[in-house]
C-alpha positions as CSV (number, residue, x, y, z in Angstrom):
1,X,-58.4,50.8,-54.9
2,X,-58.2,47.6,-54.8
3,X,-61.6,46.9,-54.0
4,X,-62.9,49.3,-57.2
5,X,-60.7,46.3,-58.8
6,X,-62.3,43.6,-57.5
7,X,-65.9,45.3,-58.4
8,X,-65.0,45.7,-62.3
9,X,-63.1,42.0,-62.1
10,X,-66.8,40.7,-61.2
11,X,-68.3,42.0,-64.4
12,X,-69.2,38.5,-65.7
13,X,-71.6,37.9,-62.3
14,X,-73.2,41.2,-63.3
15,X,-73.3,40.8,-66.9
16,X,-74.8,36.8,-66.0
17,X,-77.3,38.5,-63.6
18,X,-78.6,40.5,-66.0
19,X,-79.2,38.3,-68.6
20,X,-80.8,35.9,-66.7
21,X,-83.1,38.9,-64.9
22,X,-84.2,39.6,-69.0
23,X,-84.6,36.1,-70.0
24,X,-86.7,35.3,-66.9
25,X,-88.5,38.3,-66.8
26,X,-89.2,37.8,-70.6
27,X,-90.3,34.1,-70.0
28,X,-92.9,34.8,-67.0
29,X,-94.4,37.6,-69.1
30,X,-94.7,35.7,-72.3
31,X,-96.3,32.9,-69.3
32,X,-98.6,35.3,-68.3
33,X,-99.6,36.3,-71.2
34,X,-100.5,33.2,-72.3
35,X,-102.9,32.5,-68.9
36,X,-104.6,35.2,-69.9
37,X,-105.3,34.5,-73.3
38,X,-106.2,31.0,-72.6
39,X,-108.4,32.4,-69.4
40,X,-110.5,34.7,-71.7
41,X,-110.7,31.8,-74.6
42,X,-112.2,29.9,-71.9
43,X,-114.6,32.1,-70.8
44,X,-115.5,33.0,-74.2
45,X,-116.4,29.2,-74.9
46,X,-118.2,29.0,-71.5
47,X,-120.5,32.0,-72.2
48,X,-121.5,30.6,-75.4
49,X,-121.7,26.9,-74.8
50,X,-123.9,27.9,-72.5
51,X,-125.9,30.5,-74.9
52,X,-126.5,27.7,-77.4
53,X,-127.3,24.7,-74.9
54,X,-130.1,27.4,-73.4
55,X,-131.3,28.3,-76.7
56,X,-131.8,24.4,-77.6
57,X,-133.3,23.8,-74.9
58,X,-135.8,26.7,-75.4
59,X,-136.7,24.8,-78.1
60,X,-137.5,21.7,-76.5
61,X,-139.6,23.2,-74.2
62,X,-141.4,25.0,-77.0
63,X,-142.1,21.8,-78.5
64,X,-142.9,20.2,-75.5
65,X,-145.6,22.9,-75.2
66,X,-146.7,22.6,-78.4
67,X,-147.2,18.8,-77.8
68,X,-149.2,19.7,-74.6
69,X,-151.9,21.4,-76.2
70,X,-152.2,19.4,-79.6
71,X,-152.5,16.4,-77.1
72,X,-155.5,18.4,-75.5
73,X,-156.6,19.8,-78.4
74,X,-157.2,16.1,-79.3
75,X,-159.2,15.4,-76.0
76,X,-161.4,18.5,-76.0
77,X,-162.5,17.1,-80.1
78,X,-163.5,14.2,-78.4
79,X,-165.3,15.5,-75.1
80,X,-167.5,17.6,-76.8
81,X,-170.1,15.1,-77.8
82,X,-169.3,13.2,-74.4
83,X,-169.8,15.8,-71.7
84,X,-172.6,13.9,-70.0
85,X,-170.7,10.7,-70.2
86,X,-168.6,10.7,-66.5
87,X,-167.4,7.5,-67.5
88,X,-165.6,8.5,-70.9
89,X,-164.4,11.8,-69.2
90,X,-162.9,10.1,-66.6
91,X,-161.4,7.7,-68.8
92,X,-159.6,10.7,-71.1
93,X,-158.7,12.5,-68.0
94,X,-157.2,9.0,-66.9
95,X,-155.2,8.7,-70.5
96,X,-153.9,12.5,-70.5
97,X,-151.8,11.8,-67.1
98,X,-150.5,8.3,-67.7
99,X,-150.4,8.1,-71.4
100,X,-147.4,10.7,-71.8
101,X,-146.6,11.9,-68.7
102,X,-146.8,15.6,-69.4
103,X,-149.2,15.8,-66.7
104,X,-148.8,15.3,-62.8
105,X,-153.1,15.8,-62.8
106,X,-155.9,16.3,-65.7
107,X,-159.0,18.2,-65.6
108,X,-162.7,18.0,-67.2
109,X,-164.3,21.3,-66.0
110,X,-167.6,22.3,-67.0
111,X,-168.6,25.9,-68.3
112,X,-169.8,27.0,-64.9
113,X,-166.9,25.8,-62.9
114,X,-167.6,22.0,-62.0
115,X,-165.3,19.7,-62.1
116,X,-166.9,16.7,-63.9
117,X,-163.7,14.1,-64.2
118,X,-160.4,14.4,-62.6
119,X,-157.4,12.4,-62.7
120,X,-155.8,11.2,-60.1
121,X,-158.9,10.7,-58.2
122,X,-157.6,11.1,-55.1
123,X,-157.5,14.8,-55.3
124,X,-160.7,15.3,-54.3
125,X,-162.4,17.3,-56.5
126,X,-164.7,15.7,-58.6
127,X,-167.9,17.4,-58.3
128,X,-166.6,20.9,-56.9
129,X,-166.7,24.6,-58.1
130,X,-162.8,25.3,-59.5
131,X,-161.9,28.9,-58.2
132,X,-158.1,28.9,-58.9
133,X,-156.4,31.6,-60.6
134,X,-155.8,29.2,-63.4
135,X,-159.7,28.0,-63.8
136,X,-161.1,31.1,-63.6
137,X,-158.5,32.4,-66.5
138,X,-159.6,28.9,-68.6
139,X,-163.3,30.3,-68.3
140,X,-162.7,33.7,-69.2
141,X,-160.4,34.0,-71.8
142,X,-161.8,30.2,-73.4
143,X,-159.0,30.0,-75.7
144,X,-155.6,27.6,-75.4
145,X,-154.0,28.7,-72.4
146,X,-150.8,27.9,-70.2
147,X,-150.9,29.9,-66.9
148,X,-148.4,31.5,-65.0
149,X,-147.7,29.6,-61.7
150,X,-150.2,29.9,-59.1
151,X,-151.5,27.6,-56.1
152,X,-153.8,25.4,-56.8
153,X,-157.1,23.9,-55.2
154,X,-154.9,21.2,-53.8
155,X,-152.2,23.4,-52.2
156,X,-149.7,23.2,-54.4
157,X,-147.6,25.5,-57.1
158,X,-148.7,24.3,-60.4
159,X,-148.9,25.6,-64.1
160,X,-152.1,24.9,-66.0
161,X,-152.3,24.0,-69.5
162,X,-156.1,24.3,-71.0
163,X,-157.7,23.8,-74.1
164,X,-161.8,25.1,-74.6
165,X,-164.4,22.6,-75.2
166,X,-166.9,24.0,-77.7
167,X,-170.0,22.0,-79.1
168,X,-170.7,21.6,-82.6
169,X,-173.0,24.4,-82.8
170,X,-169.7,26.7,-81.4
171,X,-171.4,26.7,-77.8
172,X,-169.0,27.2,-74.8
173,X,-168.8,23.4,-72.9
174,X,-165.9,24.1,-71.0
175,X,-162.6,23.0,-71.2
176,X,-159.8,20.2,-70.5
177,X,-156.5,21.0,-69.0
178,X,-153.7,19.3,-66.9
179,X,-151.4,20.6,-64.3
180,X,-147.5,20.6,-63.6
181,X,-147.2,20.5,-59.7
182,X,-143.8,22.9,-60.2
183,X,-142.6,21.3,-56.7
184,X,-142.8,18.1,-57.7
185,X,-141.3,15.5,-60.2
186,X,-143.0,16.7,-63.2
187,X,-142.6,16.9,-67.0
188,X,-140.0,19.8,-66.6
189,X,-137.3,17.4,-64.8
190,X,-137.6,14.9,-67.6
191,X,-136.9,17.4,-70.3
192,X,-133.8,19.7,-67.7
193,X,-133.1,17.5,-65.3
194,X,-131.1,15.3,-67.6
195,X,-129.0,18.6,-68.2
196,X,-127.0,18.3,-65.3
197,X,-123.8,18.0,-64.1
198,X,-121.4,17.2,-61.9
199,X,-118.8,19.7,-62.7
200,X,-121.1,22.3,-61.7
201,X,-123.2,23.3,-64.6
202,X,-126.8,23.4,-64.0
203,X,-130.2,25.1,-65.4
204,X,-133.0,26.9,-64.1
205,X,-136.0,28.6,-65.0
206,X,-137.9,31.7,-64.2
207,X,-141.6,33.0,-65.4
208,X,-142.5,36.6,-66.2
209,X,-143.0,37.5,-62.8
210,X,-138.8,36.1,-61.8
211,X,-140.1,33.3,-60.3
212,X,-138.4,30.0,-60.1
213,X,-140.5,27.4,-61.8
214,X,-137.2,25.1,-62.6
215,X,-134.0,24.6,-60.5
216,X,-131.8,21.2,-59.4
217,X,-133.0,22.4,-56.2
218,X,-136.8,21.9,-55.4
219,X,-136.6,23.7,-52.6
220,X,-136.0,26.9,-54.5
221,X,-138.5,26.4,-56.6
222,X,-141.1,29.4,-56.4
223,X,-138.5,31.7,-55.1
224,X,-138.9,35.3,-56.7
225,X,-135.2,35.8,-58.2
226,X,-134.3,39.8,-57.6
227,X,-131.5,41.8,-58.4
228,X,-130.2,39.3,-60.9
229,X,-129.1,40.8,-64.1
230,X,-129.4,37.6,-66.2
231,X,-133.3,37.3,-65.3
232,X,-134.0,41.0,-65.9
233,X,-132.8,40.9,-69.7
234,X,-134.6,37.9,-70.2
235,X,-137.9,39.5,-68.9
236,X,-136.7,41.9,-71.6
237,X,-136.8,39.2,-74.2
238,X,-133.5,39.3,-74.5
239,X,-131.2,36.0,-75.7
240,X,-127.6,36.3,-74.6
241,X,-124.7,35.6,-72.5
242,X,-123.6,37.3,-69.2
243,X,-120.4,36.4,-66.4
244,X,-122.4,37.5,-63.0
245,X,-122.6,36.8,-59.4
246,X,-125.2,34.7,-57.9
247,X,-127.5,35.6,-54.8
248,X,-124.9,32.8,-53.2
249,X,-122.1,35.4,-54.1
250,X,-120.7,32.6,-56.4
251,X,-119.2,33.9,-60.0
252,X,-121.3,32.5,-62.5
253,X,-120.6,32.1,-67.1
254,X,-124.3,32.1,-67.9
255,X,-126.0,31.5,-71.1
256,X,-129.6,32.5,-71.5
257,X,-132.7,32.2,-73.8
258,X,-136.6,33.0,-73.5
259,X,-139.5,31.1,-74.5
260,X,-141.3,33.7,-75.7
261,X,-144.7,31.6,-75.9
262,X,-145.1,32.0,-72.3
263,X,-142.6,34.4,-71.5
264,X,-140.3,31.7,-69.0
265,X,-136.4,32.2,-69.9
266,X,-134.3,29.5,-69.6
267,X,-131.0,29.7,-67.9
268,X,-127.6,27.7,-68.1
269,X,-124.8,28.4,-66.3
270,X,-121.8,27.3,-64.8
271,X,-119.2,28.8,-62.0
272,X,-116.3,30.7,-63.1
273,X,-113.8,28.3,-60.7
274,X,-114.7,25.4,-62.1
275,X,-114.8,26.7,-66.2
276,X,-111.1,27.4,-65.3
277,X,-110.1,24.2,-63.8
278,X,-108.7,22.8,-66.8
279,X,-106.2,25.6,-67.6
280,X,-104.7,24.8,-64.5
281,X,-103.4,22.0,-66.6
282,X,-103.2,23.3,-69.6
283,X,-100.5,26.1,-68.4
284,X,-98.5,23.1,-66.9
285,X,-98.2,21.3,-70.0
286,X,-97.1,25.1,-71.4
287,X,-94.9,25.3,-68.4
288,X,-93.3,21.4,-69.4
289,X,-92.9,22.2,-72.9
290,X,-91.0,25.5,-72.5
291,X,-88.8,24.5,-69.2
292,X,-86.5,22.2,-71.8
293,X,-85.9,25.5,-73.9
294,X,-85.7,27.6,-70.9
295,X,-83.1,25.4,-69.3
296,X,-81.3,25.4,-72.7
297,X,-81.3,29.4,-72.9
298,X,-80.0,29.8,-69.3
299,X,-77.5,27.2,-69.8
300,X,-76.1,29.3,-73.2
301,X,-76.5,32.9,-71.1
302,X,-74.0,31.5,-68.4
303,X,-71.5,30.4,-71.1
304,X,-71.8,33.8,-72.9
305,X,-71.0,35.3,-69.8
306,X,-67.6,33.3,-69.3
307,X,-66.9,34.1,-73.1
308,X,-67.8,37.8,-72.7
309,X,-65.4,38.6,-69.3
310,X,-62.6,36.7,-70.5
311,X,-61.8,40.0,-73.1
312,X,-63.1,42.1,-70.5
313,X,-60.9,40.8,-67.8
314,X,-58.1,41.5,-70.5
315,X,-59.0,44.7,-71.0
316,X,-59.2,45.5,-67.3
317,X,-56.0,44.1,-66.9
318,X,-54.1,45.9,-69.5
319,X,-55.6,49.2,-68.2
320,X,-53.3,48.9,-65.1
321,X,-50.0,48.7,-67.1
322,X,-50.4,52.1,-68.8
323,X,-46.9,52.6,-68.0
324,X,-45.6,50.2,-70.4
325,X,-45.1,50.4,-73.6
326,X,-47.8,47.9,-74.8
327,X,-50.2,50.5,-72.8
328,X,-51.4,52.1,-76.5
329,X,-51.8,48.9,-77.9
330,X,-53.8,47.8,-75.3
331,X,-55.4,50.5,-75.3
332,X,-57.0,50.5,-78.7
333,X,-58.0,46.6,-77.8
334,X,-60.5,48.5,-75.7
335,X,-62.5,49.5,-78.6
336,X,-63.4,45.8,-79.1
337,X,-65.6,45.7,-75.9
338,X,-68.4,47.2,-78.4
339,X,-68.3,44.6,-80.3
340,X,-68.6,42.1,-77.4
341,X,-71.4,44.4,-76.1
342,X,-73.2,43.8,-79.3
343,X,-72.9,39.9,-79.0
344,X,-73.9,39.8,-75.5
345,X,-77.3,42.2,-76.8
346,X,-77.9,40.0,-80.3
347,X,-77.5,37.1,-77.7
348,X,-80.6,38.4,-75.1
349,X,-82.5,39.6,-78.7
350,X,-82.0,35.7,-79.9
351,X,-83.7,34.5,-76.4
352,X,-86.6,36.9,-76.8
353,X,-87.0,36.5,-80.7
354,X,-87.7,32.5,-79.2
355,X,-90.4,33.6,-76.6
356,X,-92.0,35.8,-79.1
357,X,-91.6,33.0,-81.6
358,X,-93.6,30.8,-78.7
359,X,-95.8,33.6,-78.0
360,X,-96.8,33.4,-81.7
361,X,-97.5,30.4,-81.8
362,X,-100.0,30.4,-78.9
363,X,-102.0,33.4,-80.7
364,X,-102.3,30.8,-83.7
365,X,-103.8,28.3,-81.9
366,X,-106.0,30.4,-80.1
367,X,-107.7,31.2,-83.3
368,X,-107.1,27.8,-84.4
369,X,-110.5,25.1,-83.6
370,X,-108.1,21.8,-82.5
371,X,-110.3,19.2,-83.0
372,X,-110.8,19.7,-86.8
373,X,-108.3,22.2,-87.7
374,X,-110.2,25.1,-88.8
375,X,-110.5,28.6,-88.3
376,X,-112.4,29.3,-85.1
377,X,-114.8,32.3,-83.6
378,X,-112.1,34.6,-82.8
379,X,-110.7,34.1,-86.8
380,X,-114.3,34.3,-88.4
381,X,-114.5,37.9,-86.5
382,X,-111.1,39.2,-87.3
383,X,-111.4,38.3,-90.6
384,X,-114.6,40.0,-91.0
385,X,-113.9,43.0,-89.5
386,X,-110.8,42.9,-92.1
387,X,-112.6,42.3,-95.2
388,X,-115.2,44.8,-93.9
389,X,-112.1,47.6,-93.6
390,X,-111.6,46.8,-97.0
391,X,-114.8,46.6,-98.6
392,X,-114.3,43.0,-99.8
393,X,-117.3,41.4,-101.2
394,X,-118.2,37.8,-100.0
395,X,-120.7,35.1,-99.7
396,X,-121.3,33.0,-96.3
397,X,-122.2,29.6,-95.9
398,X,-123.4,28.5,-92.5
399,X,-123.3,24.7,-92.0
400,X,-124.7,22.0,-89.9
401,X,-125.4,18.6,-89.1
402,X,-128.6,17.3,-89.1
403,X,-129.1,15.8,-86.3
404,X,-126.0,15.8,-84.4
405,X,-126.8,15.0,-81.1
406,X,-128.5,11.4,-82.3
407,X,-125.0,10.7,-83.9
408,X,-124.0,11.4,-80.9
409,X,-126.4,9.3,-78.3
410,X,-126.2,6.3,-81.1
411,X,-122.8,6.1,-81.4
412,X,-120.6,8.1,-78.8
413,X,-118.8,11.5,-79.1
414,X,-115.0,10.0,-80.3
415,X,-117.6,9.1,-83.6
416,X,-119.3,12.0,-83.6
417,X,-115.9,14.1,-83.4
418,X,-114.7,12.2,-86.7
419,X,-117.9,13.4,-88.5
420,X,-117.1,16.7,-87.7
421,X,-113.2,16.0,-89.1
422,X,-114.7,14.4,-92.2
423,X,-117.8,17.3,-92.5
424,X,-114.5,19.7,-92.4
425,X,-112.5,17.9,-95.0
426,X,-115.4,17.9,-97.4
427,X,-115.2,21.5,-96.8
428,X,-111.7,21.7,-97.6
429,X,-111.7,19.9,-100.8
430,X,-114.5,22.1,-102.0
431,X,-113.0,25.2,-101.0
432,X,-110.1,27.8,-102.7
433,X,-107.3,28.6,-100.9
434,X,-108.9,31.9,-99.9
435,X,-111.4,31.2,-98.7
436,X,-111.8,30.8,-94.9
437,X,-113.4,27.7,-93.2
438,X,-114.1,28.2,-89.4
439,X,-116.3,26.1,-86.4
440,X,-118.0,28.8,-84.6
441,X,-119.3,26.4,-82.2
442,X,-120.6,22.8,-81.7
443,X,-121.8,21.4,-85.4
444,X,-122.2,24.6,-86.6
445,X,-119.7,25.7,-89.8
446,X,-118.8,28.8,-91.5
447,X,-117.6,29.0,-94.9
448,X,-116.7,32.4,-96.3
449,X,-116.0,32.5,-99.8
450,X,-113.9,36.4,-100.7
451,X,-115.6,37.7,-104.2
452,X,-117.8,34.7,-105.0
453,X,-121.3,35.4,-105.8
454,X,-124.7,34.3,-104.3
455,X,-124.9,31.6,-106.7
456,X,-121.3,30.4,-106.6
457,X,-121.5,29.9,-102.9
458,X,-125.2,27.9,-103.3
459,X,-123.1,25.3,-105.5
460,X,-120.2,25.4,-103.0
461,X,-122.9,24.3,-100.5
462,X,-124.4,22.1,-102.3
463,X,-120.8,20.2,-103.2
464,X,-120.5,19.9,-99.2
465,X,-123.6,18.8,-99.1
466,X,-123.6,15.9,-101.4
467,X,-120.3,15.0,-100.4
468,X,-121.2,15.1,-96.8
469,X,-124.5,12.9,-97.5
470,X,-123.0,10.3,-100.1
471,X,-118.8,9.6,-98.6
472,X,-119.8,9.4,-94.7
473,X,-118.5,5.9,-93.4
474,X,-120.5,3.2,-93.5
475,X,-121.2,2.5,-89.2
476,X,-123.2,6.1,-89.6
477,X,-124.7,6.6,-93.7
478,X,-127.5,8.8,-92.3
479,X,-125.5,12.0,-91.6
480,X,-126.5,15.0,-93.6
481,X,-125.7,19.2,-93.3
482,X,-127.9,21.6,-94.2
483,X,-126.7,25.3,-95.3
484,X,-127.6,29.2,-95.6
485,X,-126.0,31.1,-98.2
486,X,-125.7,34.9,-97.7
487,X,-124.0,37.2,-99.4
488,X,-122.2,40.6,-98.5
489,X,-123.3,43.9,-99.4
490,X,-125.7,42.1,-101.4
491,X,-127.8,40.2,-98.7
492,X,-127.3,42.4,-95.4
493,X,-125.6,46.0,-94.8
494,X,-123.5,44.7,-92.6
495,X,-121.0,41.7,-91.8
496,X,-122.6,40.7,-88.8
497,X,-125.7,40.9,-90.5
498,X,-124.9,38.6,-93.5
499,X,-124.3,35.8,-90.8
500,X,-127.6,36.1,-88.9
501,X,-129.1,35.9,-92.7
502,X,-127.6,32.8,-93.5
503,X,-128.0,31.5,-90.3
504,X,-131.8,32.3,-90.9
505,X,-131.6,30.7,-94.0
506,X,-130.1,27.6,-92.7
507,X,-132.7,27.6,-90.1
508,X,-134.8,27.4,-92.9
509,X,-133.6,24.5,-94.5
510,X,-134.3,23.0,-91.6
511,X,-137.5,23.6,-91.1
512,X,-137.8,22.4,-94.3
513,X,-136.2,19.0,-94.1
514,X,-132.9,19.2,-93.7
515,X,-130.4,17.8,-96.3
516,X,-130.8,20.7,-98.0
517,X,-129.5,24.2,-99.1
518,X,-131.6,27.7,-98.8
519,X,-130.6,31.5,-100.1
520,X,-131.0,34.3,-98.1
């Protein structure tokens, strides 16, 4: 008996180990939750990061190529009235590999096959019959050419870049070309090799056949790459993201593009370990900001326990003096342990209303951009696919600054993130209140504008825009945005459509000059 007693006399060590089992168990949950939300944030800004830095550098390299063969479309307009000159051939060939660099070698090859200048001259092969894979695809197809990779006359892997030489009267002279030795330093590391970093990122490239023309390791280069999924989708064509392992067995965010003029794909990427390093100490500082409140919450739990089995103890007592006559009275006292009951539950409720309070919070700013305090990708989708539920007309405006990374090389990032504050305050002041402003990524801007027309949006862009181009701070005057305007149903059957148009149309203004504003 009297051991029954001493169990219900230790009510308040139950009642205190309770509470404390919710409150923690409700902490580390709302804790976990957060990881993971902040994890898949991460690797959601990885993947794309990594999309977009490929796909900008798929256009370098199609503008490098395109310099390539203007620079020997040039040369083969000036050989063609100077093919029995060995002197001036040698002396272009000399200019194509020192004058730029895009070449480790340069060729003058004559219709039949005979090399009549070459530069370096150490290779060897002035005066000799070409019968590479790449010369004898120069001579047959004689039309602008860039090879797949293949070895060359002088041993080594190389892409081949050839122009035709055709005489005035449209006769077949030959044709000019110049070589990247792919295992060597070549034109390739000065446009990627720049790309790399020490926190693990790096590029490579493959051709159409999935072999390795680029990597940060030469010794790779010329490896076939098989069983990768990210290579097979860009032999596809494809332009994407994927999270993969690598034939190192390594987990890998990658982001990729292809260059479709000669059917290479370009490949960033980074491991998953080291994307995920920084949330390490992002969930501390969670952990620090939260351990004040948690403290505070376990500190009120013990006191409710001492106030809660002080009536209890009461109660308990008075039940063992039913023989008196106070027995009735305390007896009905008894009915007030429901009311304690209900303090000690609105008292756990309170704690977990806070924790869902935080856990609030954190879902705002993970669809909050920090730096400039708009919207991000995860709020421009959710707010599409809301409007879309409920048929709500709009109009997009996709923004961005010209020439961003120059802000950025001329006067450092910290300046080049208070363009993108200022670039969203213009936004702001030339918005409604419902409208929705969002970063989706880098200096790219979305505007969405609920039931404003076509041209209402085109004179919200071009408001931005001459703000943006006449209010930037003096140390930088040059900045500019161009924008795509888009409008939904009217421009695109679909929401994600009505982006990709005014993206296309603000791809257009580019192309057009930037500092300027285009209509799907």
């Amino acid at each position: 008996m009297s051991m029954r007693i001493h169990t219900r006399l230790d009510l308040r060590r139950l009642i205190l180990l309770l509470s404390l089992a919710v409150a923690l168990f409700s902490f580390f949950n709302s804790f976990h939750a957060s990881y993971r939300t902040q994890r898949d944030l991460l690797i959601d800004h990885t993947l794309e990061s990594n999309r977009v830095y490929a796909a900008k550098l798929r256009q370098s390299a199609e503008q490098l190529l395109s310099s390539m063969h203007q620079q020997l479309a040039y040369s083969a307009g000036l050989l063609a009235e100077r093919m029995s000159q060995p002197e001036r051939l040698a002396g272009e060939t000399e200019r194509l590999t020192r004058q730029s660099r895009h070449f480790n070698s340069a060729f003058v090859v004559r219709h039949d096959g005979k090399v009549l200048a070459a530069s370096p001259e150490s290779l060897g092969l002035l005066g000799q019959t070409l019968d590479s894979a790449g010369a004898r695809e120069a001579l047959d197809k004689r039309r602008p050419l860039i090879s797949d990779p293949y070895v060359s006359a002088t041993n080594r892997l190389v892409v081949f870049v050839s122009q035709p030489i055709f005489a005035s009267d449209g006769s077949y002279l030959g044709y000019v070309g110049g070589s990247i030795y792919l295992q060597h330093e070549n034109i390739l590391h000065s446009l990627l090799g720049e790309h790399f970093y020490q926190d693990g990122s790096y590029l490579y490239v493959i051709d159409r056949n999935r072999r390795l023309i680029y990597h940060q390791d030469q010794e790779r280069v010329g490896e076939i790459a098989t069983g990768n999924p990210v290579v097979e989708r860009l032999i596809r064509g494809e332009e994407g993201t994927l999270a993969l392992t690598n034939s190192r067995g390594v987990e890998m965010l990658a982001g990729f593009a292809p260059v479709a003029a000669t059917g290479w794909g370009i490949v960033a990427q980074r491991p998953l370990d080291l994307a995920l390093q920084e949330l390490d100490g992002l969930m501390l500082n969670i952990l620090r900001l939260s351990l004040p409140l948690l403290l505070l919450s376990l500190a009120g739990i013990w006191w409710l326990s001492q106030l809660i089995s002080r009536p209890l103890w009461q109660l308990a007592k008075s039940a063992q003096q039913w023989e008196t006559e106070a027995s009735p009275e305390q007896v009905r006292r008894i009915r007030a342990w429901y009311f304690e009951a209900d303090q000690l539950k609105r008292a756990i409720l309170a704690s977990l209303a806070l924790i869902h309070q935080r856990l609030g919070r954190l879902s705002q700013e993970s669809l909050t951009d920090p730096l400039t305090g708009l919207g991000n990708r995860r709020c421009l989708q959710a707010q599409l696919e809301r409007w879309q539920e409920q048929q709500q007309p709009f109009a997009a405006i996709a923004l961005d600054i010209d020439h961003f990374k120059q802000v950025n090389d001329n006067h450092g990032h910290e300046f080049g993130d208070r363009v993108l504050q200022h670039l969203a305050q213009q936004m702001s002041d030339c918005s409604r209140a419902s409208d929705l402003l969002c970063r989706s990524g880098g200096e790219e801007f979305v505007m969405l504008l609920p039931g404003a027309s076509l041209e209402a949006a085109r004179q919200v862009a071009e408001r931005v825009r001459a703000r943006m181009g006449g209010t930037c701070c003096e140390e930088c005057p040059s900045v500019t945005v161009s924008a795509g305007v888009a409008h939904w149903p009217d421009s695109a059957a679909s929401v994600e459509e009505v982006l990709k148009r005014a993206d296309a149309a603000l791809y257009q203004a580019k192309h057009a000059g930037r500092n300027r504003v285009e209509m799907a």
